[in-house]
C-alpha positions in Angstrom: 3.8 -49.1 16.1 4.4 -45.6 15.4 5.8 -46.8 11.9 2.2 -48.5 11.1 0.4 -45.2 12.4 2.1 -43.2 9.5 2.4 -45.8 7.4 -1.5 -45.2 7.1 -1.6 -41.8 7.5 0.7 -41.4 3.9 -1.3 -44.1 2.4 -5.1 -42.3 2.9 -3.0 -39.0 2.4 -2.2 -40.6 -1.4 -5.9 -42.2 -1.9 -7.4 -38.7 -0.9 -5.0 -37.1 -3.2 -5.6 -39.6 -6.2 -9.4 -39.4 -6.2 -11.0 -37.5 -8.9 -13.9 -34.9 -7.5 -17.1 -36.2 -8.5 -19.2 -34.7 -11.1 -23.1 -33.6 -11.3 -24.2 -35.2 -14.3 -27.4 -33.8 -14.0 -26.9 -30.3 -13.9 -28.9 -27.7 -16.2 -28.8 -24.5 -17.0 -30.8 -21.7 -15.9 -32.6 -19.7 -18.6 -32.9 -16.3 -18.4 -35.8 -15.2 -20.3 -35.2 -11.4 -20.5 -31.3 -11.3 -20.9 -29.9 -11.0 -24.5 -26.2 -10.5 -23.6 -26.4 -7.4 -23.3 -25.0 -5.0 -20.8 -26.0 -5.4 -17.1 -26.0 -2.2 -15.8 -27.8 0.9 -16.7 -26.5 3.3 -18.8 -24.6 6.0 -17.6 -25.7 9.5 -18.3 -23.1 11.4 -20.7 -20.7 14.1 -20.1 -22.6 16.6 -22.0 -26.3 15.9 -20.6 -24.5 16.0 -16.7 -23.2 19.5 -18.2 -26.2 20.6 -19.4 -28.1 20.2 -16.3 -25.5 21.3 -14.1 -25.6 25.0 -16.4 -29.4 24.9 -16.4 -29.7 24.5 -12.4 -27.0 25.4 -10.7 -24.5 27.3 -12.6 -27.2 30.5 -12.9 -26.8 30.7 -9.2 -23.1 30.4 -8.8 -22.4 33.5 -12.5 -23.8 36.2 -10.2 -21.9 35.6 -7.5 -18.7 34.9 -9.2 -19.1 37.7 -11.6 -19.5 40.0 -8.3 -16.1 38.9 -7.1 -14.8 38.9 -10.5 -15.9 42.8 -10.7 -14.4 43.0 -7.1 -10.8 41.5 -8.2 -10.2 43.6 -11.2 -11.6 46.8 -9.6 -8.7 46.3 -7.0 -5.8 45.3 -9.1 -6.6 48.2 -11.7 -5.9 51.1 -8.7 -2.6 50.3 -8.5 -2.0 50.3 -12.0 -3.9 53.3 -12.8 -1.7 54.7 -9.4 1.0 53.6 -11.3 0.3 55.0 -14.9 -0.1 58.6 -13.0 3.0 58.5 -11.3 4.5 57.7 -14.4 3.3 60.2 -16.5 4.5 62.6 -13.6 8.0 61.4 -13.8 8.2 61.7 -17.5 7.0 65.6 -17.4 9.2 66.3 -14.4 13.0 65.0 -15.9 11.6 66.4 -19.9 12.0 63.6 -22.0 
C-alpha cells in the first residue's frame, strides 16, 4: 500500500512538472502618453552650479573666519623664526666669521 501511495505521489510530481504555465493571450500594453524614453529621474544639478552657490552663500561666511585663523597660525610660527634669525645673527658676530 505504501508502494501505491508513492507510486502516485512521483506520478502527479511528473504531471505538475511536465505542464506548461498558461499564457494571457489577451494582454496589452499600457501606453504612456507623456514618456518618450527618455530619462526618468530629474536632472542632477552640476558640479560647478553646486560650487557656485556654495561660494555665493556660504563660503563668504566661513573666508573671515578662516582667514582670522590663518593670520593667527602664521603670526605664531614666524616668532620662532624671527627668534631664530636673531640668535643667529648673534652667533655669527660673536665667533667673527
Amino acid at each position: 500500500m505504501n508502494m501505491v501511495r508513492s507510486n502516485n505521489r512521483s506520478e502527479r510530481a511528473a504531471q505538475t512538472a511536465n505542464r506548461i504555465p498558461v499564457t494571457e493571450c489577451n494582454y496589452q500594453s499600457v501606453v504612456l502618453d507623456g514618456f518618450r524614453g527618455g530619462c526618468a529621474k530629474a536632472i542632477a544639478p552640476s558640479f560647478r552650479s553646486i560650487s557656485a552657490g556654495y561660494f555665493r552663500s556660504e563660503a563668504r561666511h566661513a573666508f573671515v573666519e578662516e582667514a582670522a585663523f590663518f593670520a593667527m597660525i602664521v603670526i605664531t610660527s614666524a616668532l620662532p623664526i624671527v627668534s631664530n634669525m636673531h640668535a643667529l645673527a648673534q652667533f655669527v658676530r660673536a665667533i667673527g666669521v
